[in-house]
GUDOZA-455077 format. One record per atom (N, C-alpha, C): x, y, z. Coordinates in steps of 0.1 Angstrom, whole numbers, plus 2048, in hexadecimal, padded with zeros to 3 digits. Each point is the difference from the previous one (the first is absolute). Layout:
! residues N
XYZ
...
This chain:
! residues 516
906845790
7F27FD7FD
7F680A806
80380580B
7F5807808
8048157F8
80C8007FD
7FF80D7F4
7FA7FE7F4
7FF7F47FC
7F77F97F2
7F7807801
7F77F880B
7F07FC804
7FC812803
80B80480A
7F980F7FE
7FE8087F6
80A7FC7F4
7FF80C7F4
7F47FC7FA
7FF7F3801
7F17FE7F9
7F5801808
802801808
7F180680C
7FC80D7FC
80C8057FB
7FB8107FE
7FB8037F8
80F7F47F4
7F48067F2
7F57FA7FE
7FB7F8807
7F57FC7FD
7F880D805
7FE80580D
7F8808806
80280B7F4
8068087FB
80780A7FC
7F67FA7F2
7FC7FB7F8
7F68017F7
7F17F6806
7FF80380A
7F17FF80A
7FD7F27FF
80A7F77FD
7FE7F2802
8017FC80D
7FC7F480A
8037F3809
80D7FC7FD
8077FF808
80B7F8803
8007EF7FC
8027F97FA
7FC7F17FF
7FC7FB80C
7F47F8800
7FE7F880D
7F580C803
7FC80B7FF
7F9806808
7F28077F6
7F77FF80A
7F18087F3
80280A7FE
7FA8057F2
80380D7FE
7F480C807
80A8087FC
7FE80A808
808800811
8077F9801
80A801809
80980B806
80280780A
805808802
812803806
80A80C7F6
80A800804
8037F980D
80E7F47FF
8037FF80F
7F97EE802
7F38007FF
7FB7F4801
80B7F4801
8047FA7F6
8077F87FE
80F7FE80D
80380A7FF
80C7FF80D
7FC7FD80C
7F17FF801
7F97F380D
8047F6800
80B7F8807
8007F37FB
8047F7811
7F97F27FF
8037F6806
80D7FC807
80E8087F9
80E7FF806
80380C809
7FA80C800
80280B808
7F77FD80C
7F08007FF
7FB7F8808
8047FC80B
8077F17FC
8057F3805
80A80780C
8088087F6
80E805806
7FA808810
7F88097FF
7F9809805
7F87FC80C
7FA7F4802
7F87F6807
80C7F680B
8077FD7F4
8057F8809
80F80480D
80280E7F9
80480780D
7F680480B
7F88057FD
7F480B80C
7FD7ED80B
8007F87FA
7F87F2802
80B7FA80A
80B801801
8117FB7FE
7FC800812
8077F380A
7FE80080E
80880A800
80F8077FB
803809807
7FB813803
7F17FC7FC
7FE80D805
7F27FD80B
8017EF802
7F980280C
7F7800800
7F48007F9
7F28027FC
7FB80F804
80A80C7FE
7FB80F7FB
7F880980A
7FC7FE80B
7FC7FF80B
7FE812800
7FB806800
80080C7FE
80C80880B
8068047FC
80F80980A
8057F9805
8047F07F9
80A7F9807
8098007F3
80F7FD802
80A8047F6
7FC7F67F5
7FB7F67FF
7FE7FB7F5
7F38047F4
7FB80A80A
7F480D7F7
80480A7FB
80C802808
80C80E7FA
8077FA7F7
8097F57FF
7FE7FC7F0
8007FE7F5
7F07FD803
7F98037F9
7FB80B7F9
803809806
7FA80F7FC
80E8067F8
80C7FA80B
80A8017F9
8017FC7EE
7FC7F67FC
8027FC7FB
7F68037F2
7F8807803
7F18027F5
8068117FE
80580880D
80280C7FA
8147FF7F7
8077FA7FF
80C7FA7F8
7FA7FA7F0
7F77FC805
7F57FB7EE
7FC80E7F8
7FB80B80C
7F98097F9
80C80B7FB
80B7FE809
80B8097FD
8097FD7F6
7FC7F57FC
80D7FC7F6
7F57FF7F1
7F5802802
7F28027F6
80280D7FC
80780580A
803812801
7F1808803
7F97FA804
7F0807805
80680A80C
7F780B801
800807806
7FA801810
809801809
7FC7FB811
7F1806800
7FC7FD809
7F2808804
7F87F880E
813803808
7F97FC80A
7FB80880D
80780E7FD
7F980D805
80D803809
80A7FB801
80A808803
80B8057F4
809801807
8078087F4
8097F77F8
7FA7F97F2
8097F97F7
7FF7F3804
7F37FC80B
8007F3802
7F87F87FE
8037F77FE
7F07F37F8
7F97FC80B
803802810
7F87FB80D
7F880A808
7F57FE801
7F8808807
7FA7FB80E
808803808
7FC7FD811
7F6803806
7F97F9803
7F580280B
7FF7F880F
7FD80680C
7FF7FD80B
7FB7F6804
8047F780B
7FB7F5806
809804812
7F67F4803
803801813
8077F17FE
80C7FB804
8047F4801
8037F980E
7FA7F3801
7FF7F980D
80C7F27FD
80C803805
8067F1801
8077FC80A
8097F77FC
8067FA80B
812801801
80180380B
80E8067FF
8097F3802
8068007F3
80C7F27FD
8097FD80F
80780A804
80A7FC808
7F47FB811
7F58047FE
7F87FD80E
7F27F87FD
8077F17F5
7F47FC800
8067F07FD
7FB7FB802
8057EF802
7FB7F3807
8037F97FE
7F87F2809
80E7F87FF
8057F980D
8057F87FD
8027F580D
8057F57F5
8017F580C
8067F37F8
8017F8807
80B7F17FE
80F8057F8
80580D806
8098057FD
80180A7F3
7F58037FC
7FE80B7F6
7FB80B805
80380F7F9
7FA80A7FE
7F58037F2
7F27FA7FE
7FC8057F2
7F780F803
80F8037F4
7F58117FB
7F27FC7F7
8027F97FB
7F47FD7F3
7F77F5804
7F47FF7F7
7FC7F17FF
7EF80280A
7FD80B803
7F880480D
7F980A7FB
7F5805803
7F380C804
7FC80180C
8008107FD
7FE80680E
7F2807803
7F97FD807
7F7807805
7FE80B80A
80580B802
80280480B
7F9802809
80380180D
7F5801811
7FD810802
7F67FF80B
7F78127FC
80E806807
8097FE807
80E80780B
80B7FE7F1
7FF80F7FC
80B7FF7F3
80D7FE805
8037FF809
80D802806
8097F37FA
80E7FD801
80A7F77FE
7F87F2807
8037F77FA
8007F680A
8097F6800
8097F980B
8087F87FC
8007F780D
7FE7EF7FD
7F77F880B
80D7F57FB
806800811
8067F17FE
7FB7F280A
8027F67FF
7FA7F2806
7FA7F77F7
7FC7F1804
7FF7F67FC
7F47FF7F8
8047FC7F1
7F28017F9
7F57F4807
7F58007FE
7F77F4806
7F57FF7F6
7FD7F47FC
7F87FA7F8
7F0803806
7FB8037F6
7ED808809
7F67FA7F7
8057F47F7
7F47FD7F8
80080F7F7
7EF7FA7FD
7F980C7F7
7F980D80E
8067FF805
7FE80F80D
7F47FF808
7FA7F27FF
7F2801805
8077FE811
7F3802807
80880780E
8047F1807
7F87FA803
8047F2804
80B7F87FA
8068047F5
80D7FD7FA
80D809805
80080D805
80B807804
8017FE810
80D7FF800
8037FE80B
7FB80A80B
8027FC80C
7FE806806
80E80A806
8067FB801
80F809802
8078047F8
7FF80D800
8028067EF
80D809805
80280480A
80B80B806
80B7F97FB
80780C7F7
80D8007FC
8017F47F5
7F57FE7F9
7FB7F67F6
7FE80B7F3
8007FA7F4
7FC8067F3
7F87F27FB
7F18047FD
7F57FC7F8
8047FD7F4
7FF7F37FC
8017F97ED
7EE7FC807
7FB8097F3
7F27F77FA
7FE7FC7F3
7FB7F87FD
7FF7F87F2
7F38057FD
7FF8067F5
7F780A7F5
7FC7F97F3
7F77F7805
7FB7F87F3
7F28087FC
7F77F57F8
7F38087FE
7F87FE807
7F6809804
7F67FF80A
7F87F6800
7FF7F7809
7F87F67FF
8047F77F7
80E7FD7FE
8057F17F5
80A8007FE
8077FB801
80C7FB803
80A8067F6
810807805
8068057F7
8037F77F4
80280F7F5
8047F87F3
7F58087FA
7F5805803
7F18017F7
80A80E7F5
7F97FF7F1
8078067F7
7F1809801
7FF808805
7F4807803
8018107F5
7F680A803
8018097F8
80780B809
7FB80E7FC
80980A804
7F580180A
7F27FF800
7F8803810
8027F480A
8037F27FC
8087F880C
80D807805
8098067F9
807805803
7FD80C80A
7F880A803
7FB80A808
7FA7F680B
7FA7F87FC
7FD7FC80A
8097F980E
80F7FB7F8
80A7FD807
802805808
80380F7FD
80280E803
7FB80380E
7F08027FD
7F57FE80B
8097F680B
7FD7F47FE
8087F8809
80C803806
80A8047F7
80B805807
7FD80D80B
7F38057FC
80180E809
7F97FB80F
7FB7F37FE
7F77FF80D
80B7FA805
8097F97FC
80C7FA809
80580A805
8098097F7
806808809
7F580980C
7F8800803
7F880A807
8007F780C
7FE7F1800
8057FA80A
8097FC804
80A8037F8
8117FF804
7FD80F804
7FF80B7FF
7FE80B805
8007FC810
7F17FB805
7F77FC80B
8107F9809
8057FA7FE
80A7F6805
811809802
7FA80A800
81080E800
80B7FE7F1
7FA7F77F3
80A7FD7F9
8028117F8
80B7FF7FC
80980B7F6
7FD7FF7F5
8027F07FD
8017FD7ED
7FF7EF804
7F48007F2
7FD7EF7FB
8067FF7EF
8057F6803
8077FC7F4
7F17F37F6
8018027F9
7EF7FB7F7
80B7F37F5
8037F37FE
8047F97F7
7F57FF7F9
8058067F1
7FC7FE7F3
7FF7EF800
8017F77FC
8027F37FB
8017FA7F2
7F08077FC
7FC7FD7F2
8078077F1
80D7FB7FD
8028067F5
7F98077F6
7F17FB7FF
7F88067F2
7F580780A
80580780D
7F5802809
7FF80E7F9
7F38077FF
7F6809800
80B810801
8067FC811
803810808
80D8027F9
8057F47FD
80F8067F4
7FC80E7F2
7FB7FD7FD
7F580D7FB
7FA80A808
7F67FC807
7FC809809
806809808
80F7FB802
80680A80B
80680B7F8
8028027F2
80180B7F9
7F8807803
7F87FB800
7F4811807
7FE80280C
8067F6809
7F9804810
80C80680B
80F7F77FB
80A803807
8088057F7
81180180C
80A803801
80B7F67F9
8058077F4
80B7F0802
80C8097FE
80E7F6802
80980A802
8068047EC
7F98007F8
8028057F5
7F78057FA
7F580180A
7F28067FA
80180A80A
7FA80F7FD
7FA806806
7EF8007FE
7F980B808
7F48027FF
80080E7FF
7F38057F9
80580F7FB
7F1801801
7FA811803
7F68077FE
80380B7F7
7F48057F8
8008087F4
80180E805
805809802
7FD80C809
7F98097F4
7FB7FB7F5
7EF8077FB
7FA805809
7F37F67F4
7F1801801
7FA7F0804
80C7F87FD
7FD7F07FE
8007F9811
7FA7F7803
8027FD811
80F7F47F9
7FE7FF811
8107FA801
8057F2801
8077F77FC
7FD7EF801
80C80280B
7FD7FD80B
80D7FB80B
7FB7F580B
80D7FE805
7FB7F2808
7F980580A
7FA7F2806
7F280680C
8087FB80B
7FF80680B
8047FD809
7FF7F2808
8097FD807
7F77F4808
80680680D
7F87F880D
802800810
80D8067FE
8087F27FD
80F800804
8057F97EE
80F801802
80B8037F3
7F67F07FA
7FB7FD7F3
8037F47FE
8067F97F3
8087FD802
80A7FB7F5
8017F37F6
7F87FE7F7
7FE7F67F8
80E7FC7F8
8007F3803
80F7FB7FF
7FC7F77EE
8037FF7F7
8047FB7F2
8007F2803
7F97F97F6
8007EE7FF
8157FB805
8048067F6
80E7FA805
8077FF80C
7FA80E808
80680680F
7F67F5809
7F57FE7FD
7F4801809
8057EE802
8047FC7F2
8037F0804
80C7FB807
80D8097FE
80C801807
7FF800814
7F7808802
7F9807811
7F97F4801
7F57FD7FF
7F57F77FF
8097F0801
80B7FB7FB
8097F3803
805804806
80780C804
80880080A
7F8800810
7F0806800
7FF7FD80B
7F67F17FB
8067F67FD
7FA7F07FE
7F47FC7FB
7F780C7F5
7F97FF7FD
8037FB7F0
7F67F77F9
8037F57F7
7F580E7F1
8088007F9
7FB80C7F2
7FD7F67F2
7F57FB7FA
8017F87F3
7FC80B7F7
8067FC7F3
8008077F4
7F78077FC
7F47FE809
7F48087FC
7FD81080A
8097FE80B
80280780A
7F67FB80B
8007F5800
7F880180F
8077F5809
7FC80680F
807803808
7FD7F380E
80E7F8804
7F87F6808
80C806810
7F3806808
80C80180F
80A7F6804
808804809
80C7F8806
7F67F6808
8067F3800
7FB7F2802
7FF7FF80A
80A808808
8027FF810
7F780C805
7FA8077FB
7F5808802
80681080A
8117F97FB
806812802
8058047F8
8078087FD
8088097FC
80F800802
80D7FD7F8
809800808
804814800
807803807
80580C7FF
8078077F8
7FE8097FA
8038057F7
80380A7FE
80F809802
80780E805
7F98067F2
7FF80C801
7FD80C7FA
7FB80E7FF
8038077F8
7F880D802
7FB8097F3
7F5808805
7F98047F5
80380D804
8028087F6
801810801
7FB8047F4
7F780D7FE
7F98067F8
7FD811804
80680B7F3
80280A805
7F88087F5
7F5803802
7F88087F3
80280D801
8018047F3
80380E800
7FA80A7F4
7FD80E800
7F78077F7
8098097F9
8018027F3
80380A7FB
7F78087F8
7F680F801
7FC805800
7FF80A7F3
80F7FD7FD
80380E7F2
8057F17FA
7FC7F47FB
8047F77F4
7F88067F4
8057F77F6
7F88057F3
8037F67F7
7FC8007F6
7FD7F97F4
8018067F5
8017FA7F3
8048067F3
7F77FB7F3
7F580A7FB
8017FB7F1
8058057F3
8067FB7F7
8078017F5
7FB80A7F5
80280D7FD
7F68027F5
80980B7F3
7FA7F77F3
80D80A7F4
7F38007FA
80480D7F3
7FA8027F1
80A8057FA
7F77FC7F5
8057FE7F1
7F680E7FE
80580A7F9
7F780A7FD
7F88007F2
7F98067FB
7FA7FC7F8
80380E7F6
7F87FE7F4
80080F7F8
7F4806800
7F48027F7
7FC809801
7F480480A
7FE7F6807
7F580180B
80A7FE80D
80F7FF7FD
807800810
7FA80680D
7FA804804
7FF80280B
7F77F7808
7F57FA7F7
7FA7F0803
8077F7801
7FD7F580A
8057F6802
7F77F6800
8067F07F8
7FC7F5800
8067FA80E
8007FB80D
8057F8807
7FF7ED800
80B7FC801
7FE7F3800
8097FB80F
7F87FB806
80080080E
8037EB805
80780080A
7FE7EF800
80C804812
7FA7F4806
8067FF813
80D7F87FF
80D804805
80D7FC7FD
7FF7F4809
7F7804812
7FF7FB80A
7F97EE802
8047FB808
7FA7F2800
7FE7FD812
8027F4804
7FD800811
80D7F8808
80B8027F9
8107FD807
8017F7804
8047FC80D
8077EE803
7F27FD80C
8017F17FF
7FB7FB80C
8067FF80C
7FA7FC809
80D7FB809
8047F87FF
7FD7F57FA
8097F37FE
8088047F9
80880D7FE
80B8047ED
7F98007F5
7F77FB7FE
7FB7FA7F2
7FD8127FC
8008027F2
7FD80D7FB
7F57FF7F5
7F480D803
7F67FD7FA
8038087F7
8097FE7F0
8018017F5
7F78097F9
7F67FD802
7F28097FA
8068037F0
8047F77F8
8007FC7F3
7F98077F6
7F47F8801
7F28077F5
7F780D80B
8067FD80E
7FB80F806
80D807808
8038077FC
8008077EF
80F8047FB
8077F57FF
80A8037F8
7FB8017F6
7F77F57FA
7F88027EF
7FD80B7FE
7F5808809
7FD80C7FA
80C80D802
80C7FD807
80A8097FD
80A8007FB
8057F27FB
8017FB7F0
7FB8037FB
7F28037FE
7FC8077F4
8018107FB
7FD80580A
80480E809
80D8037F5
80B7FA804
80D8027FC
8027F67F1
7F87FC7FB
8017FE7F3
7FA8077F6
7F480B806
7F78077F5
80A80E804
80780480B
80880C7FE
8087FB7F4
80B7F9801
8097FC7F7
7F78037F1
7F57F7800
7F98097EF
7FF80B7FE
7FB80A806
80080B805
80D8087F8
80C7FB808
80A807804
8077FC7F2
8007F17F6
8047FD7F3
7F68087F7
7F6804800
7F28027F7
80C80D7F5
7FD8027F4
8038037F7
801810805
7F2804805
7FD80E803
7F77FE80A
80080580E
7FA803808
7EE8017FB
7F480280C
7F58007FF
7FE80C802
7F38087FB
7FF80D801
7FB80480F
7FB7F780A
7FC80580E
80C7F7805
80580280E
80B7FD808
7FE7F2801
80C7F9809
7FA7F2807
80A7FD809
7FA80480C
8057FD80B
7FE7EF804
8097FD806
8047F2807
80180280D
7F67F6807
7FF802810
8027F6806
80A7F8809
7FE7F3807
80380380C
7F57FE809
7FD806810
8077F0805
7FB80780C
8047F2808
7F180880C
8027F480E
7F17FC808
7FA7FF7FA
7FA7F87F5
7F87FB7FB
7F67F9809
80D7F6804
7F77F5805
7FB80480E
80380D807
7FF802811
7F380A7FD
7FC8057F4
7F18037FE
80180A7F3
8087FE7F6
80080E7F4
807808805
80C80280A
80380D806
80A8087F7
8077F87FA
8088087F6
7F880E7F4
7F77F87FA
7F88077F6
7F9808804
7F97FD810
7F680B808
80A80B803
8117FC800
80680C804
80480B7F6
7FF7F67F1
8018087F1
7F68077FF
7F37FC801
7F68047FA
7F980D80B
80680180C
80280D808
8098087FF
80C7FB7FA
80E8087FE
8047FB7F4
7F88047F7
8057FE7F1
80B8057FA
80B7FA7FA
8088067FA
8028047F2
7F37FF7FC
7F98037F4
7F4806802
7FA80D7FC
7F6807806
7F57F47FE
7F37FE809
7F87F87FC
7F57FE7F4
7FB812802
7FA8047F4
8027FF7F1
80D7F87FE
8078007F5
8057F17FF
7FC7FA807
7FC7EF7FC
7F67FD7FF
7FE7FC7F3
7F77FE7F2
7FD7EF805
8097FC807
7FD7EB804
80B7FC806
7FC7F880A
8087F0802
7FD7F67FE
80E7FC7F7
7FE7EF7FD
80D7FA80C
7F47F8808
8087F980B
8047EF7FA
80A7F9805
8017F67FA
8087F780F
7F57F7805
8047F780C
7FA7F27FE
80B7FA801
7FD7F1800
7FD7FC7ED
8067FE7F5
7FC7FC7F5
8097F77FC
8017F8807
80C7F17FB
7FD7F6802
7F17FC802
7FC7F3804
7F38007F7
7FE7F67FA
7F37F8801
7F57FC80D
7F58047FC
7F880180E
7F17FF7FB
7F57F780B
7F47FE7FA
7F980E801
80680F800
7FB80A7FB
8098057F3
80E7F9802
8048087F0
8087F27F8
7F77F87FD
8067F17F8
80880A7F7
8087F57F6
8088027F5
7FA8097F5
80880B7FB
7F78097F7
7F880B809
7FC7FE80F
7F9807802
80680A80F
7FB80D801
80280580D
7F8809802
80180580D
7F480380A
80380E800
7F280A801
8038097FB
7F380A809
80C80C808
7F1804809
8048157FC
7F7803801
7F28047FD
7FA7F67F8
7FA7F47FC
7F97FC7F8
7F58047FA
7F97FD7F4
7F58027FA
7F1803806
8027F880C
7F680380B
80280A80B
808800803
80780E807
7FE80B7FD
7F780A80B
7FF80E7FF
80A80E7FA
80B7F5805
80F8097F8
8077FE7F1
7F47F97FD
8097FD7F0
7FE80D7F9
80D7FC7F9
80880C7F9
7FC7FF7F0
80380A7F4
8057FB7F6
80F7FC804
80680480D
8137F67FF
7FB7F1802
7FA7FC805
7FC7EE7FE
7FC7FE7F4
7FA8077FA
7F77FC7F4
80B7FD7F5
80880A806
80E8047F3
8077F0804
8047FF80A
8067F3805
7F67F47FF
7F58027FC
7FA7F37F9
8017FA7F7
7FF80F7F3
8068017F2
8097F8800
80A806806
8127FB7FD
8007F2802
7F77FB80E
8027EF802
7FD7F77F3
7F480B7F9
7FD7F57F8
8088037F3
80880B800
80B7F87F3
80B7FC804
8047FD80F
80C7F6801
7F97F2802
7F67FE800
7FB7F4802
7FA7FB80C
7FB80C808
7FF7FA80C
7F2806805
7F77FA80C
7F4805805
804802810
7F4804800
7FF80E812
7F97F7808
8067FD80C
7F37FD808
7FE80880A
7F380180B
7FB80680B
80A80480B
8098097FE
804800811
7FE80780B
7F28037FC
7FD80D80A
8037FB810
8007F6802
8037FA80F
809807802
8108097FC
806803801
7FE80F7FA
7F9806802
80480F7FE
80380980A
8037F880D
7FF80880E
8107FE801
8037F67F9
80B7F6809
8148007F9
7FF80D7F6
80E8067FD
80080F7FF
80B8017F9
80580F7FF
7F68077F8
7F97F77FB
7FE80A7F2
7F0807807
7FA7FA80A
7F7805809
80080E806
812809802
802809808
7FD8097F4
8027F97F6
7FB80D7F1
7EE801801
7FF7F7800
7F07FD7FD
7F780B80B
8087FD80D
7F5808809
8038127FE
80F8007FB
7FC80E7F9
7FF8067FA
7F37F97F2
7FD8037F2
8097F97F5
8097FA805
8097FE7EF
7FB7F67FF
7FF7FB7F4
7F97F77F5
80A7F3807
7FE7F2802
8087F67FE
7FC7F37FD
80E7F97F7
7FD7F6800
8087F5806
7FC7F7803
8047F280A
80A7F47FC
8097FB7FC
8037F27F4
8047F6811
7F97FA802
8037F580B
7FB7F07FB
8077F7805
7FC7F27FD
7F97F9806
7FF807811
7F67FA806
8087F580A
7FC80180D
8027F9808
8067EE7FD
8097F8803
8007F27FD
8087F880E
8047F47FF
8027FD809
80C800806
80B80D7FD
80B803803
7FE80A809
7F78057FA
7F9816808
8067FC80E
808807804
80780780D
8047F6806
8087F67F8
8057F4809
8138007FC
8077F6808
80E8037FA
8047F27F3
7F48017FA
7FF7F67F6
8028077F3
7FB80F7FE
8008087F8
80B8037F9
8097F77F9
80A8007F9
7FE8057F5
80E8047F4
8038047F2
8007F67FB
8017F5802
7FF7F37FC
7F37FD7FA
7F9805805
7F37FD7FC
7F680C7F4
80980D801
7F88067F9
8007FD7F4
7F88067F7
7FE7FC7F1
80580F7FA
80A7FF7F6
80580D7FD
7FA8017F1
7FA7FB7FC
7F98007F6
7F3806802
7F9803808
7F4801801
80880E80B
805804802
80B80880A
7FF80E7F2
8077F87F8
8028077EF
7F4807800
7F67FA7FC
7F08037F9
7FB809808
8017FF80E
7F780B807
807809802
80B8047FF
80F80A803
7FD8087ED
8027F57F7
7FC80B7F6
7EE8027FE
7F97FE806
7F3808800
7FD808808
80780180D
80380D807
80A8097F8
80A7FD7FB
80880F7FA
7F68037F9
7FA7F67F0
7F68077F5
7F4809809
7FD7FA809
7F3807804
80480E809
80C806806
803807803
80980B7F4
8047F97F5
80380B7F7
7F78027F7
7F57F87FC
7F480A7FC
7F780B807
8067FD80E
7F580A807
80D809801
807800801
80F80A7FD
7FF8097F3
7F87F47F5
8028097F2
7F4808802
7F97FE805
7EC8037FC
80180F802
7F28027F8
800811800
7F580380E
7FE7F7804
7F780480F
8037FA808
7FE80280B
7FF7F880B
7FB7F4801
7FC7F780C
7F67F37FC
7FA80380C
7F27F97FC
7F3807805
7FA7EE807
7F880B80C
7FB7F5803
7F27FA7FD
7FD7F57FD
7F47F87F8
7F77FE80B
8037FA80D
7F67FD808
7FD7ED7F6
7FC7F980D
7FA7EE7FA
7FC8037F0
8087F97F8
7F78047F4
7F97F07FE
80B7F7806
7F97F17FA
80A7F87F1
80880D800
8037F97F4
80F806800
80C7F87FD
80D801800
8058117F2
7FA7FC7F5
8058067F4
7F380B7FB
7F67FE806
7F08097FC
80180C805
């Protein structure tokens, strides 16, 4: 069936018809967009076993693995600036935590996992044994006063209300805050290391510690650019946020009562029984790490030396410490699903496009654009000779900026940077059926930004923020591969007309109007 459907794809194309199902004027290739490649494509990048993608953790490798094996078997040509290879490496400083010297344990266990680490301003090893002791929420009149040869449990709910609060990501910083004034007076008291119980399963810092700490399957990385650097902040002394599961296991064992909501009622008897254990935490820097983004073309004919780029972030934000993995589904397996479904057009199309089309899927996306800032300084395609990028992140959801039929679209019409390439991608929406809305909120905030700041024309296809955005709710389950389809084939059409065009695309400046 699928040798059928191709011979008649062609001959249709081959006397300047549409494919069935599609408007005319349709371009070679179109049709081989489809909803089953997609699907296929999404729901690996999405799959817990890669962990939620985490930029330079093995489940981001891959991934990268896995998009340059698509382009090699597409038979596209590497261009990743080494010799014959689809990956192009760029520099990072890495801050983690050394597996064999890092642990919490107690009521007869060693746990490697399940914990965030903050580390203390004394980088050195640390490894503290003695009886854990119950401290409340750390306020001082709750901690004991005999603390020698003791290890601190404080219960880390929300400020001012009682654990459980399903707060946002600045309750969350604010925890943070809290945790840092505890430790500074566990500092004051000669302590080494405070251990912080999480409680609240749906609590805030389960999130938040992706950006602030250590976990033992997360690292923390700086960009060794131009970009500053996201790494953990120091505290006094080591402090170690223990995971709703761990935090409730410690917390009954020293006789404190945990309900379903995570909140926390002290030992009855108004002690603590004793509780053997020890905490060890051993941070460490590696200096020469790096990272990888993915980059092939397809060459073109008679304007080959131009390139169309179609750009989309492999990267997402990896595991929590509770295990749970932030999937990042519609951000952005979708847009690299799509990525790897318009190559494949591409790579079936009857006859190549007369300017080139490179395929780019970076990774640090999410730690600030670092991948593309590192392309678009170290191009592996001269820059003067990219004519556009079409970036494609997040387009698998329905959203009160991109309802059904519709998606969000930046440079917009009001936008200083509008192109005839949006205009062109206006056109096209409206013979697949579909309308543009405003996304200029987002023209700072992907790859296709590292083009923009140095003259290349771009355009945007995003759905807009919903109520999955950066949570580990962000399943394949939920995307819509239908609407996945539509914006995947109005990014290929809109990037092989500007592939076929006898000019470049120019910029309009606000005109006010999508098609005018």
């Amino acid at each position: 069936m699928r040798a059928l459907s191709m011979i008649l794809l062609l001959a249709a194309n081959a006397f300047g018809q549409a494919a069935p199902g599609l408007p005319a004027g349709a371009p070679d290739g179109l049709a081989l967009i489809t909803r089953a490649e997609l699907k296929r494509h999404a729901e690996f990048l999405a799959s817990d076993a890669l962990g939620g993608r985490y930029t330079g953790t093995p489940g981001q490798v891959k991934a990268a693995e896995y998009i340059a094996k698509h382009f090699a078997k597409l038979r596209l040509q590497p261009l990743g600036g080494g010799k014959r290879s689809f990956l192009q490496q760029y520099p990072l400083e890495r801050t983690y935590l050394d597996p064999k010297g890092t642990s919490i344990a107690f009521g007869g266990k060693n746990h490697t996992t399940g914990f965030a680490v903050i580390p203390g301003k004394d980088s050195k090893p640390v490894r503290v044994s003695g009886s854990f002791v119950y401290c409340g929420t750390g306020n001082p009149e709750q901690v004991p006063k005999a603390l020698l040869g003791r290890i601190p449990v404080v219960v880390l709910g929300a400020p001012g209300g009682a654990a459980g609060d399903r707060g946002s990501m600045m309750r969350g910083n604010r925890l943070v805050q809290r945790a840092a004034a505890v430790s500074r007076d566990m500092a004051s008291r000669n302590m080494r290391v405070v251990v912080f119980a999480v409680t609240d399963p749906a609590s805030s810092l389960l999130d938040n510690m992706n950006y602030r700490a250590l976990l033992p399957e997360k690292h923390l990385l700086e960009y060794a650019g131009e970009r500053g650097p996201r790494r953990a902040e120091a505290h006094a002394i080591v402090s170690l946020l223990l995971a709703p599961k761990g935090s409730r296991a410690l917390l009954t064992a020293l006789g404190c009562k945990v309900d379903d909501a995570g909140v926390v009622t002290p030992p009855s008897s108004g002690k603590s029984p004793k509780v053997a254990g020890r905490v060890s935490v051993h941070v460490r820097e590696d200096k020469k790490f790096h990272a990888v983004n993915v980059c092939a073309v397809l060459r073109g004919t008679s304007r080959a030396t131009e390139a169309v780029v179609f750009s989309a972030h492999m990267d997402h934000m990896g595991t929590r410490m509770d295990g749970d993995p932030f999937n990042g589904a519609d951000d952005n397996a979708s847009g690299t699903a799509g990525l790897l479904t318009i190559a494949s057009a591409f790579a079936g199309a009857q006859s190549p496009p007369k300017r080139s089309i490179v395929f780019l899927a970076v990774s640090g996306e999410e730690l600030g654009l670092w991948g593309s800032h590192w392309y678009s300084e170290h191009p592996t395609w001269p820059l003067g000779q990219i004519v556009a990028d079409v970036n494609t992140d997040m387009i698998g959801r329905d959203t009160q900026l991109s309802p059904k039929g519709t998606v969000s679209v930046t440079p917009s019409k009001d936008h200083q940077q509008f192109s005839t390439l949006v205009r062109t991608a206006a056109e096209i929406a409206g013979k697949l059926g579909m309308t543009l809305s405003n996304g200029d909120t987002y023209y700072s905030r992907s790859d296709h930004f590292n083009f923009a700041r140095k003259g290349v024309p771009v355009v945007f296809f995003c759905d807009g923020e919903h109520a999955d955005y950066h949570k580990v709710t962000d399943h394949a389950d939920k995307l819509d591969f239908a609407k996945m389809e539509q914006i995947a084939r109005l990014a290929y059409w809109t990037g092989w007309q500007t592939a076929q065009a006898a000019g470049r695309p120019k910029t309009l400046g606000a005109t006010g109007s999508w098609t005018k």
